[in-house]
Every structure is written in structure tokens, then in C-alpha cells.
N, C-alpha and C positions, 0 to 999 in steps of 0.2 A: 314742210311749212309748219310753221307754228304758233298758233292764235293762242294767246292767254285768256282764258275767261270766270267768271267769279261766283264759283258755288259757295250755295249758303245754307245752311243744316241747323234745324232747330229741333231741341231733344220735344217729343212728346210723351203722352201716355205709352204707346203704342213701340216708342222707339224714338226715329230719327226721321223726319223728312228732309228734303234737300228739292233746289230748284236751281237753276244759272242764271244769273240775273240779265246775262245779254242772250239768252236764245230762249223765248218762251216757247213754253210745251214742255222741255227738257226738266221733267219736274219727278220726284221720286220716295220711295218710303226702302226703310231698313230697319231690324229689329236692332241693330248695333251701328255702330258711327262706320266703322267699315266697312259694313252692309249697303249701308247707302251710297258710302262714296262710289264703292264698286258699281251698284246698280245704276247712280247719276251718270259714271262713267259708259253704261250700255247705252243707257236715255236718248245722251248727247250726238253719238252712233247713229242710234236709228232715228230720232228728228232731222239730223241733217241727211240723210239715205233718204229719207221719203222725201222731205222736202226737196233735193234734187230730181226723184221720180215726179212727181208732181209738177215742176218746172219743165222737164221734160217732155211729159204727156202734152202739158199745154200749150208747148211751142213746136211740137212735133208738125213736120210739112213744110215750117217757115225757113225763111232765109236769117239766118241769125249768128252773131261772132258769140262764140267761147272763149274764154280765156281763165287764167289763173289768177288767182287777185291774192298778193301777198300787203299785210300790215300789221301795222306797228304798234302795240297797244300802250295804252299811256298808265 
């Protein structure tokens, strides 16, 4: 499956931040632009890992459908 989504990198002092505009939290810093990107790329990983743990935990016991949800992005 393949979601497209829209990182954004603004040079600072410091370097590069970056964040994805459709998945908050997934927010990040690099000394270089491809620092960032690589470490946005970890971010985006582990927001969605936990956020499925999380979902998880809290529906844990219940009766409830899983499924795969593929879409389209514009």
C-alpha cells in the first residue's frame, strides 16, 4: 500500500526541521536537509507503530473488525 503524504522542511539556525502535514506528531530536526528527511522518515514509523499500539491497548477484550483501508490521495 501506498499513502502519499506531505513533508515540509524549513532551513533554521540549527539546521533543518521538518514535520508531515497529514500526520501530527511526526515532526523532526537535522543538521542537513537529508538528515531530516531520513529522520522524518523514522518519525513517520514510529507515530504510526505507536499509534496502532495505542489503538490496540484500548480496544483490547472487545469485539471489533480490522481491516485494511487502501486510498487515493489527491
Amino acid at each position: 500500500m501506498q499513502v502519499q503524504l506531505t513533508a515540509v522542511f524549513k532551513e533554521v539556525a540549527e539546521g533543518y526541521i521538518g514535520f508531515v502535514e497529514e500526520l501530527p506528531g511526526a515532526n523532526t530536526q537535522g543538521a542537513t536537509l537529508e538528515e531530516a528527511r531520513a529522520n522524518l522518515a523514522e518519525a513517520i514509523q514510529l507515530v504510526l507503530e505507536a499509534n496502532r499500539a495505542l489503538a490496540q491497548e484500548s480496544l483490547e477484550g472487545q469485539d471489533v473488525i480490522r481491516e485494511s483501508v487502501t486510498i487515493t490521495a489527491a
